[in-house]
Structures are given as C-alpha cells and as structure tokens.
C-alpha positions in Angstrom: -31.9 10.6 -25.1 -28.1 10.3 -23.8 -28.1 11.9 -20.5 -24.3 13.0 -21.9 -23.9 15.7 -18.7 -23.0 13.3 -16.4 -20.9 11.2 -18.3 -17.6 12.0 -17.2 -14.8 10.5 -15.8 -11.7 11.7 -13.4 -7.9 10.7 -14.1 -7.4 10.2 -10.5 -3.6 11.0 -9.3 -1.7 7.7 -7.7 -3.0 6.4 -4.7 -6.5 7.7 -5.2 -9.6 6.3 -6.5 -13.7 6.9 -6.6 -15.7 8.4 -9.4 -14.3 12.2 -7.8 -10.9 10.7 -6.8 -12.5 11.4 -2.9 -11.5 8.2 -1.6 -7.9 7.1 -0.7 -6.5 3.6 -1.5 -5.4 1.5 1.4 -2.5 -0.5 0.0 -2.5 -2.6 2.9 -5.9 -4.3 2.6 -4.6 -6.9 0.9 -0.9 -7.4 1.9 0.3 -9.1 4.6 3.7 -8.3 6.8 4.9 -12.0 8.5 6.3 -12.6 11.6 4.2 -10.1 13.6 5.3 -6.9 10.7 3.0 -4.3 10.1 2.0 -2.7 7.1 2.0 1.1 6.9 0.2 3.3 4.1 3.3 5.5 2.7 2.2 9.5 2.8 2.8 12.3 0.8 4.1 12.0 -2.9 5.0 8.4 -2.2 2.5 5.7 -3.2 2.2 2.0 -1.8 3.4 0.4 1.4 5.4 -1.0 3.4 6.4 -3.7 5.9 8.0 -2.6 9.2 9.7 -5.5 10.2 9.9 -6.8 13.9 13.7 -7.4 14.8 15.2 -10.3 13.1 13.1 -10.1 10.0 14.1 -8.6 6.8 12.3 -8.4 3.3 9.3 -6.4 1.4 7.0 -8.6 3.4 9.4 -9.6 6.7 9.2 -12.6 5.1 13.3 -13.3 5.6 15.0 -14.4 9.2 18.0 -13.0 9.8 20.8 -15.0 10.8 23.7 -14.3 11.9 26.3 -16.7 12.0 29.0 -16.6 14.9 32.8 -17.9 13.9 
C-alpha cells in the first residue's frame, strides 16, 4: 500500500530550500571574495550574494586590482 499522504512536495520561493521550505540557502558557502572581500547573503526580495570589496579591488568576486594610472 502507497503511503500517498505524505507524498508531497513544496515549490519553495528563491532562496529557500528543505522539504517545508524551513531552511534558508547560504549563497556564500561556496563562493569565495579574493583579496580579503567578504561575501554577504543579499536580504529581502533579492536572492544571491555578493562580494564587498576591500579598497583597490573591483569585480563580482574582487577578483580585479584597480589601477590607476598617473600622467
């Protein structure tokens, strides 16, 4: 016999996941900011991360060095 009662399944909304949606996806488990950057869960509507760049670094992952060239 199918135990059919408890065979459901949530449409979690973004950013959430767990068989009741209960549990909250940390987007920065797996990413990493360079040159000392830190990642930062975005709140709210907004789904993903990102990388808060230490000064002189640019780029989804502060992966760039700015330079700035003097004439």
């Amino acid at each position: 016999l199918d135990n059919e009662i408890n065979a459901y399944e949530c449409s979690c909304k973004p950013g959430f996941t767990g068989k009741l949606c209960e549990k909250k996806i940390d987007f920065c488990e797996k990413v990493t900011c360079y040159y000392g950057g830190k990642c930062v869960n975005l709140e709210g509507d907004q789904v993903g991360y990102v990388c808060n760049c230490k000064v002189g670094f640019s780029g989804k992952h502060c992966e760039r060095v700015k330079v700035e060239l003097y004439a």
